[in-house]
C-alpha positions in Angstrom: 10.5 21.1 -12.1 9.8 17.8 -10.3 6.1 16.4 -10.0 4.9 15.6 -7.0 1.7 14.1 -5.1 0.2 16.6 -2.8 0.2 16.2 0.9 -3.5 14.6 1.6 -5.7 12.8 3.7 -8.4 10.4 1.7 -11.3 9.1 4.1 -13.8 6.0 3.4 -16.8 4.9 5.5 -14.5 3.0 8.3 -11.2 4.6 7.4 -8.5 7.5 6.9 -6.1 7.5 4.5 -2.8 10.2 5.8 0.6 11.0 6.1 2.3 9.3 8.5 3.4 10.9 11.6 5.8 9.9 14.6 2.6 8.5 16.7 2.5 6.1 14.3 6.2 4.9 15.1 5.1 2.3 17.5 2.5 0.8 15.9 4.6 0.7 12.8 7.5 -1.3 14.2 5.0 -3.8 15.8 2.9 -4.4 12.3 6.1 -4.5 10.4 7.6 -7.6 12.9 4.8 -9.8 12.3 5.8 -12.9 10.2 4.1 -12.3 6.9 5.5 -9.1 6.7 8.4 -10.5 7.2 7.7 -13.5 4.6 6.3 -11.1 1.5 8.2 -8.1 1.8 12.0 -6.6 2.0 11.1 -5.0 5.4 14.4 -5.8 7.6 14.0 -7.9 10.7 14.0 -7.3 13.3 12.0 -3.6 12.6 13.1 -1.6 15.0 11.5 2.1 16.3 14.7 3.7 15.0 13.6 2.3 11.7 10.3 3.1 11.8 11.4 6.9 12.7 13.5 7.1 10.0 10.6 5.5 7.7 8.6 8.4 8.9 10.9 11.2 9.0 13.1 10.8 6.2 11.8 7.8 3.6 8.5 8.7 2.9 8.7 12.8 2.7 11.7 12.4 0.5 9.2 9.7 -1.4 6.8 12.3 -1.9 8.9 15.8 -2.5 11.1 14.1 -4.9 8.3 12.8 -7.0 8.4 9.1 -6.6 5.6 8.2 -4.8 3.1 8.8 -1.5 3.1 7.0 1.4 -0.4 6.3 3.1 -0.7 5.4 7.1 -3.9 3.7 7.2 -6.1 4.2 10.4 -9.4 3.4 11.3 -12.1 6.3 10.9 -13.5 5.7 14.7 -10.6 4.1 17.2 -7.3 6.5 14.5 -5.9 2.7 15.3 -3.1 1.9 12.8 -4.1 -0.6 10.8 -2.0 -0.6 7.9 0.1 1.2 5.2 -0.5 2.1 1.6 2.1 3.3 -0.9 2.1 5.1 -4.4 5.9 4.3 -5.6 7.7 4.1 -8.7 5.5 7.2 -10.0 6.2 8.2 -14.0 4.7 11.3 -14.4 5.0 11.2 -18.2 3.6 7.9 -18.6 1.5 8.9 -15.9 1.6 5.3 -13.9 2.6 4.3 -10.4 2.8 1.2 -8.6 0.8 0.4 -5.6 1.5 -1.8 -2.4 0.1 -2.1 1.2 0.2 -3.8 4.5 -2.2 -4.9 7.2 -1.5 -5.1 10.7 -2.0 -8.9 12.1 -5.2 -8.0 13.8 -6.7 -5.9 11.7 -6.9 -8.5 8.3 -9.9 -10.5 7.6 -12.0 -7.0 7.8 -11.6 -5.9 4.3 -9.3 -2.9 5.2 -6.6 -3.8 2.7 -9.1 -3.4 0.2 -10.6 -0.3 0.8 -7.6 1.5 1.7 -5.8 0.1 -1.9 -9.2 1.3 -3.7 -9.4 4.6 -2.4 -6.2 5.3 -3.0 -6.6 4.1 -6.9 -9.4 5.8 -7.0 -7.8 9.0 -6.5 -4.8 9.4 -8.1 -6.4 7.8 -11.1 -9.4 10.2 -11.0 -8.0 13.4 -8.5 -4.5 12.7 -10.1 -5.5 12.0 -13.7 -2.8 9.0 -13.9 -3.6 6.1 -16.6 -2.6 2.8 -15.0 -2.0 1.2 -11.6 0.6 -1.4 -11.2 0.4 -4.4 -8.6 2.8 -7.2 -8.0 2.2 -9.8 -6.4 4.2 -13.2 -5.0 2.8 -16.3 -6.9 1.9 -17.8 -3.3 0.8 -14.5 -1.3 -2.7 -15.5 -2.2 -4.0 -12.5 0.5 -2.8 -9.7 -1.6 -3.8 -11.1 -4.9 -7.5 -11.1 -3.0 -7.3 -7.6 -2.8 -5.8 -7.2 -6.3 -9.1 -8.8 -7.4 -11.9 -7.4 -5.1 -10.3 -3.8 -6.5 -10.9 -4.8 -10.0 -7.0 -5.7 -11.4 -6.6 -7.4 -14.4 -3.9 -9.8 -14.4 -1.1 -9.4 -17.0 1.0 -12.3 -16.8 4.2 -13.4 -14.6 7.6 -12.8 -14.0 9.1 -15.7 -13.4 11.5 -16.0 -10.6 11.6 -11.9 -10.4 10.5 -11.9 -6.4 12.7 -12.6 -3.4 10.1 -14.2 -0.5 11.3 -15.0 2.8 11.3 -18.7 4.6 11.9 -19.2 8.4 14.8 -21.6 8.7 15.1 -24.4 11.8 17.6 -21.9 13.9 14.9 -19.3 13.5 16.6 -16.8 10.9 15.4 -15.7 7.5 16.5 -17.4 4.3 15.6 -15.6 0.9 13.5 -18.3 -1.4 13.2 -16.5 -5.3 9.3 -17.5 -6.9 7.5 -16.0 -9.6 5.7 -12.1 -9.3 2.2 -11.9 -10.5 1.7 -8.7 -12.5 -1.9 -6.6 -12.3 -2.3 -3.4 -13.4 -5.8 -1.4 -13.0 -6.5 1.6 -15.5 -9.2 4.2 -15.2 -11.7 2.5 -17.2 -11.3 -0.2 -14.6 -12.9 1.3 -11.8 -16.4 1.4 -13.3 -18.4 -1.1 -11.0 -15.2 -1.4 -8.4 -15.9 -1.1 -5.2 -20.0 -0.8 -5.3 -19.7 -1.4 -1.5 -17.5 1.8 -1.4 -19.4 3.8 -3.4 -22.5 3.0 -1.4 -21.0 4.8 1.2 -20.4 7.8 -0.5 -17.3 6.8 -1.4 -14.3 8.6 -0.3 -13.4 12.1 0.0 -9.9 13.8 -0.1 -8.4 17.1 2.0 -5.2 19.0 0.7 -2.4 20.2 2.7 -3.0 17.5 5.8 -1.1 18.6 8.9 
């Protein structure tokens, strides 16, 4: 019998962590143009709404049924605004360990969402789900997300050199792949203790089974 992460929505102070749905198709295929997407990740470009539908429809419940992961839309609590993604992927359930990995829209970043999304959703599966260790990687010059791997409370493990494919804008305008180094953080239950003391402030975060 396969494991699998149940279908939930996890809420902070300012935001809501769900399933995706085909609302969010739009404001998917917009966030995942923008250029540092486009730079730090293997999303193809040009994203287009077919993509994003399939993302939706197809990718991520087959993600989460199968047993590999969960994918997270990320809104904002007030405005339901899209304002990012975060993913559970790579799960072993007998090691108990999964890695982690999110996005911010353009105008959302600078605000601290990343952050709270990425510790919520740590916070959960390695308390709600009982699972032993949270992996991160990071590119050795996306200095944004290894922010977030800090404010979280990652420890940093070492480096895989010349394991990560980034992304460079050539003079015509295309894509060109450049290969650098991946920084590896992991974040184990012990970990948590003092994370997130803004969070927890708040009441921290609460979690509802079965979203629709």
């Amino acid at each position: 019998m396969t494991s699998t992460f149940p279908n939930i929505s996890i809420s902070t102070e300012r935001l809501v962590l769900r399933p995706l749905d085909e609302d969010d198709i739009p404001a998917l295929a917009e966030m995942m143009n923008d250029e540092q997407v486009a730079a730090w990740t293997d999303v193809p470009q040009p994203f287009t709404e077919a993509a994003a539908h399939a993302w939706i429809t197809e990718y991520a419940p087959a993600e989460r049924t199968e047993g590999r992961g969960l994918d997270f839309a990320v809104t904002e609590f007030l405005t339901q605004r899209l304002v990012g993604i975060v993913q559970l992927s790579k799960a072993n359930w007998h090691i108990r360990s999964t890695e982690l990995s999110y996005i911010t829209a353009p105008w959302a970043r600078g605000e601290g969402y990343a952050s709270e999304a990425a510790l919520a959703a740590c916070q959960w599966v390695l308390g709600d789900q009982k699972f032993e260790r949270v992996e991160l990687r990071t590119a050795a010059d996306n200095t944004a997300s290894q922010q977030v791997a800090q404010k979280i409370g990652c420890i940093s493990e070492g480096v895989l050199r010349g394991a990560c494919i980034a992304h460079v804008r050539t003079e015509d305008g295309t894509w060109t792949d450049v290969r650098t180094d991946f920084i590896v953080w992991s974040l184990l239950p012990e970990d948590l203790e003092g994370a997130g003391e803004e969070l927890a402030e708040s009441g921290g975060f609460t979690s509802y089974s079965d979203w629709n």
